[in-house]
N, C-alpha and C positions, 0 to 999 in steps of 0.2 A: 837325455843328457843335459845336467844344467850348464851352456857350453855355447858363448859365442863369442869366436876367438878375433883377434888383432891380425891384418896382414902383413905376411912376410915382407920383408926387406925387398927379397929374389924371388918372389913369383909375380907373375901377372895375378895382376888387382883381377882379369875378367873370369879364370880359372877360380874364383875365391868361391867355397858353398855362400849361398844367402843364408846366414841361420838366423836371423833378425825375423823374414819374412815367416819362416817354419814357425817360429815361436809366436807369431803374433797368431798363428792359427790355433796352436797350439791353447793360446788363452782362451777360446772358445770351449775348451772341456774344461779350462781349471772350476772345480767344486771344492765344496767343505771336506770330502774323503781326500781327493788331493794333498790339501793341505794337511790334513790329519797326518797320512801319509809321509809324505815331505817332511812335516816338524817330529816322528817319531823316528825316523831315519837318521838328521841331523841329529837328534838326543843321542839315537845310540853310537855315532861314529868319536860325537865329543865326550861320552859318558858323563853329560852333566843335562840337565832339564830346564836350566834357566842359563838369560847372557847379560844379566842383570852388572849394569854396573862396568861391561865390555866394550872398549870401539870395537869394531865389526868392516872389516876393508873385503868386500865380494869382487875379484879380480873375472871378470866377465860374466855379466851378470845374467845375459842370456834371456831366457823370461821374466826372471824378475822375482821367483817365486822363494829361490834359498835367500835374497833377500830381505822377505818379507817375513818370512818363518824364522829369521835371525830376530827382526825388527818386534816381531812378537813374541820373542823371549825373552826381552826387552834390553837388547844390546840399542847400541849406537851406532849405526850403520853408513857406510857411503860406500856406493856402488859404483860401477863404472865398466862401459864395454866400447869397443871402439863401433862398435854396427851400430847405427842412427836406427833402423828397426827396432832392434834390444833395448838401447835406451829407451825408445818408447815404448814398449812392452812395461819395462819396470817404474815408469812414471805411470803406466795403466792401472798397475800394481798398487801403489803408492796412494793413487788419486781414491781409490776402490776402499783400501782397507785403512790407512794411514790418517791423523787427525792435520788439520792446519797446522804449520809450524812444528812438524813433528821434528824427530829426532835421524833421520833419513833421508841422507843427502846423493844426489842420483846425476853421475856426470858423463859426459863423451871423452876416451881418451884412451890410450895404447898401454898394453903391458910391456910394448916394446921402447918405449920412449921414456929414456930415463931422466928427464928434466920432468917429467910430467908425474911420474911414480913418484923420486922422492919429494915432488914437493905435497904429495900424499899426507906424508907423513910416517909415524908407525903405529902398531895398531897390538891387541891383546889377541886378537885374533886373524891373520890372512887365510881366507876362504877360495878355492881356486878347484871347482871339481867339472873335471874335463874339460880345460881351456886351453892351456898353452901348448898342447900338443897339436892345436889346431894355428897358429901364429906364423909357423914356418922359420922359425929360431926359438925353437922349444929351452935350447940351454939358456940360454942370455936371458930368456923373460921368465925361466926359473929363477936366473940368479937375484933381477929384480924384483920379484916377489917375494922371496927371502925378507930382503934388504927391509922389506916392511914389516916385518916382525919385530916388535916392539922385547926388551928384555923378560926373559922369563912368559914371552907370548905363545901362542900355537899358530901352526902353520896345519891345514887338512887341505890337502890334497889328493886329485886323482887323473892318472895318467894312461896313455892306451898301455898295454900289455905287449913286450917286444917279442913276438913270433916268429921271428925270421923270416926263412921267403915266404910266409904265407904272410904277414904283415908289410912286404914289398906288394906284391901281389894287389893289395886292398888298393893300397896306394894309387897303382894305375887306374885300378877298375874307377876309382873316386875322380880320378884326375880325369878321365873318360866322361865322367858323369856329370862333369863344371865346362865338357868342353862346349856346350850348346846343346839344343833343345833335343839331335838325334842322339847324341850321347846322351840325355837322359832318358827320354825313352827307351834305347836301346838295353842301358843298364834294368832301366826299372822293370823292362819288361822279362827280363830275365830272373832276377832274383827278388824280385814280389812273390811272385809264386813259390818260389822257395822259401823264403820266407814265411809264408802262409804254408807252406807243407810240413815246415818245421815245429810250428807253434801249435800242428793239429797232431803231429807223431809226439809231442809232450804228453800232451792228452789223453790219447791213446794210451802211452805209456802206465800213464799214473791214474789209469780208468775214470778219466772225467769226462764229464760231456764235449763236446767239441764247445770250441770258444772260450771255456775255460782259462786257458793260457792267457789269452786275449784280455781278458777281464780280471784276473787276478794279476797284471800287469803292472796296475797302479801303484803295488806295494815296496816299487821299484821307485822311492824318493818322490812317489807323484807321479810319476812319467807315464805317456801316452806311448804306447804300442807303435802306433803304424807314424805318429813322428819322429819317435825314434829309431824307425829303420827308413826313413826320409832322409835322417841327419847322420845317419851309419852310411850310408851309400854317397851321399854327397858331403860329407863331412871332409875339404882340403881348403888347407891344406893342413898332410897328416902327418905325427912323428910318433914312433912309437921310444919306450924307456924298459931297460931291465931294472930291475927290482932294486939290485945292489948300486948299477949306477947312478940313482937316485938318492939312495943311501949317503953311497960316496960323494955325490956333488954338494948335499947340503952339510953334510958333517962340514966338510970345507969351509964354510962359512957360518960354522956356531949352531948349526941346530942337529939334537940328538933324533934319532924316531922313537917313538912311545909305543906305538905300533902298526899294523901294517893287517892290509886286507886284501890276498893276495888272489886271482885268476886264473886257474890253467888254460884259457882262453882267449879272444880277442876283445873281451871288456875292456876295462880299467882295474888298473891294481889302488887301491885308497891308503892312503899313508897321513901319517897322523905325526909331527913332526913339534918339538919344545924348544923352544934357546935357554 
């Protein structure tokens, strides 16, 4: 999940996952397939193959990596996550692929803080995929995200998928898992293994070797398997969003959906939003 969020207002800072720390591990796999990966996922959510000529606003940047696959489709990019790990993840990023004086500007700062966002500015493009549901005032740092969409800009976006009690449910189990080191244990030790039971009954399934699952993983934006069920289990704080109330919150404030990339399950629904 590209996805490291802003602290709530009302929780403890100590309950917060670290997702700064996952991601800097996490760059220890990034490869050429990765990125391949990454930048053919981002083509197909925008149906466009270049950002030539686009500001480019990455509302938590997380690893660093959608904005780097932005920066090499040659948008203009400036990024920003409030986690001091992220940020350095994405200047790792930056340092690695990016020329002196490039076009890619990389800051510390809240999607909840609204002196800090609008002096952002506005942008042709707000990029926000699995972030604000992790902030703990998911609506308000919607609403500010918005607000940065520049006329006739896009907005893509991607939000957890609203469950009901089984998405209260996560909630605990996550808030369990930030509360110290036996709550993580205790979680991981339980749903690791499930996890890994899950991803070998795919397999099974769809007559592949075992690992399979595992390995064609990547085709998931870039993403790493077992950081990803790192950042599912300790991912708080957590909100989730119904489809249409998304709909409804941004229409409110001028942007139409274009369209929409919906979940029967506990993902993220991806939405693709225009002013």
């Amino acid at each position: 999940m590209n996805s490291t969020a802003q602290p709530a207002r009302h929780e403890d800072p100590e309950l917060r996952f670290a997702f700064g720390r996952n991601w800097k591990s996490f760059l220890a796999t990034l490869d050429d397939r990765r990125l391949k990966e990454a930048r053919l996922r981002l083509c197909e959510s925008l149906k466009r193959n270049d950002l030539h000529g686009l500001r480019v606003l990455d509302v938590g940047s997380g690893s660093g990596l959608s904005s780097l696959v932005m920066y090499q489709l040659g948008a203009e990019v400036v990024s920003f996550d409030f986690d001091a790990d992220s940020v350095t993840c994405t200047e790792e990023l930056r340092k690695r692929h990016a020329s002196e004086g490039s076009s890619w500007q990389i800051l510390q700062g809240s999607a909840l803080d609204p002196d800090f966002m609008e002096g952002l500015g506005q942008f042709d493009l707000v990029y926000s995929w699995g972030v604000l549901h992790h902030t703990g005032a998911m609506w308000p740092a919607l609403e500010l995200a918005a607000a940065r969409v520049a006329p006739r800009g896009t907005l893509l976006l991607a939000l957890y998928n609203d469950q009901g009690w089984r998405s209260s449910l996560w909630r605990v189990v996550k808030r369990f898992y930030c509360s110290g080191l036996p709550g993580r244990w205790a979680v991981g030790a339980v749903f690791y293994p499930l996890f890994a039971l899950y991803a070998l009954v795919q397999d099974l399934r769809h007559f592949h070797p075992p690992g399979t699952y595992a390995r064609q993983y990547v085709q998931k934006r870039g993403m790493s398997l077992f950081h990803d069920w790192r950042d599912w289990l300790g991912g708080y704080p957590f909100e989730v969003a119904k489809p249409e109330d998304v709909v409804r919150k941004l229409a409110a404030v001028g942007l139409a959906l274009q369209r929409e990339t919906l979940t029967a399950g506990l993902g993220c629904n991806e939405f693709v939003f225009v002013r």
